[in-house]
C-alpha positions in Angstrom: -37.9 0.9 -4.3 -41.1 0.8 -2.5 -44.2 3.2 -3.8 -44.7 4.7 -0.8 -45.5 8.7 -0.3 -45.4 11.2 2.2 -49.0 10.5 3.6 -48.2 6.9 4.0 -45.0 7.8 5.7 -46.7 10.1 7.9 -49.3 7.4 8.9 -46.4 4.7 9.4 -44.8 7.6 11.9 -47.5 8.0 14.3 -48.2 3.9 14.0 -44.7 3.1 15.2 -45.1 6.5 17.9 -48.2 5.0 19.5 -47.1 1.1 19.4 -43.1 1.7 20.7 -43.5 4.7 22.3 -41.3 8.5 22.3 -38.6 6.2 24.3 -37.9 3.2 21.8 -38.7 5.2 18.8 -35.3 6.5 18.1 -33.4 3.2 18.7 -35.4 0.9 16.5 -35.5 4.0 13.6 -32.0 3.5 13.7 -32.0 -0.3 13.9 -34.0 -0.3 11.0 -31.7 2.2 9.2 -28.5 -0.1 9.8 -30.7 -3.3 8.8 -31.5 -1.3 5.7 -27.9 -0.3 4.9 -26.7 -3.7 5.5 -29.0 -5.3 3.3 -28.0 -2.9 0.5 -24.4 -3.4 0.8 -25.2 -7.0 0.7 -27.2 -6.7 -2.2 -24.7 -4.8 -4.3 -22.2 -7.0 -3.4 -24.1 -9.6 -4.9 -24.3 -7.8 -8.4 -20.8 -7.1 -8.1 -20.1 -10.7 -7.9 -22.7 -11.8 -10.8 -21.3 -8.9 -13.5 -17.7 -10.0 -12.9 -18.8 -13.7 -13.0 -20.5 -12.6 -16.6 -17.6 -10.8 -17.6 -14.9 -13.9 -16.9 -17.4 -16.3 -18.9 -17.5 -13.9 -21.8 -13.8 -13.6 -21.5 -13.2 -17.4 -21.2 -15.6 -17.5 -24.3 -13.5 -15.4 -26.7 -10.3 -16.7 -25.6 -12.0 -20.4 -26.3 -13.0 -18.9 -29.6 -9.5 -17.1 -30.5 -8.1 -20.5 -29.5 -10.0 -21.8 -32.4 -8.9 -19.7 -34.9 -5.4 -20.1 -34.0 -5.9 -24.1 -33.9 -7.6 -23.9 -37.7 -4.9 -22.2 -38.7 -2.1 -24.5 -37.7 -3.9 -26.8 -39.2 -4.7 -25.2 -42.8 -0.7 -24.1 -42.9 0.7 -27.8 -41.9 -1.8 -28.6 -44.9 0.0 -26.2 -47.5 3.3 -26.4 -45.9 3.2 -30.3 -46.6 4.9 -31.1 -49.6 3.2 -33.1 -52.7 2.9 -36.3 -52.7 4.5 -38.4 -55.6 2.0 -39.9 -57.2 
């Protein structure tokens, strides 16, 4: 996700050490870990909902499309079923 590495990590550690302090450093770790899961849960939620959205169009487009067929061919056999007309 992000491009960070161990170094930057490291750096980020003793950043949030000096500004919150040994106290508050373990509490807002964790906040940010349950912000984190949240916001991935929400986010796969979110492309759960979009592939089966995707999936129900493409099912509502072959069942339009089979419909189709099935109309064309009602039609075509009332055609031929029709008898000839005298002429």
């Amino acid at each position: 996700m992000f491009d960070i590495g161990l170094t930057e990590l490291i750096v980020l550690a003793i950043i949030a050490l000096v500004v919150l302090g040994p106290e508050k450093l373990p509490h807002a770790a964790r906040m940010a870990g349950a912000w984190m899961g949240r916001i991935r849960r929400m986010i796969i939620n979110v492309q759960a909902d979009i592939e089966s959205e995707v999936a129900a169009q493409e099912m509502r487009e072959r069942i339009r499309k089979e419909m189709e067929k099935v109309t064309s061919l009602e039609t075509t056999q009332i055609r031929d079923d029709e008898p000839p007309k005298p002429t």
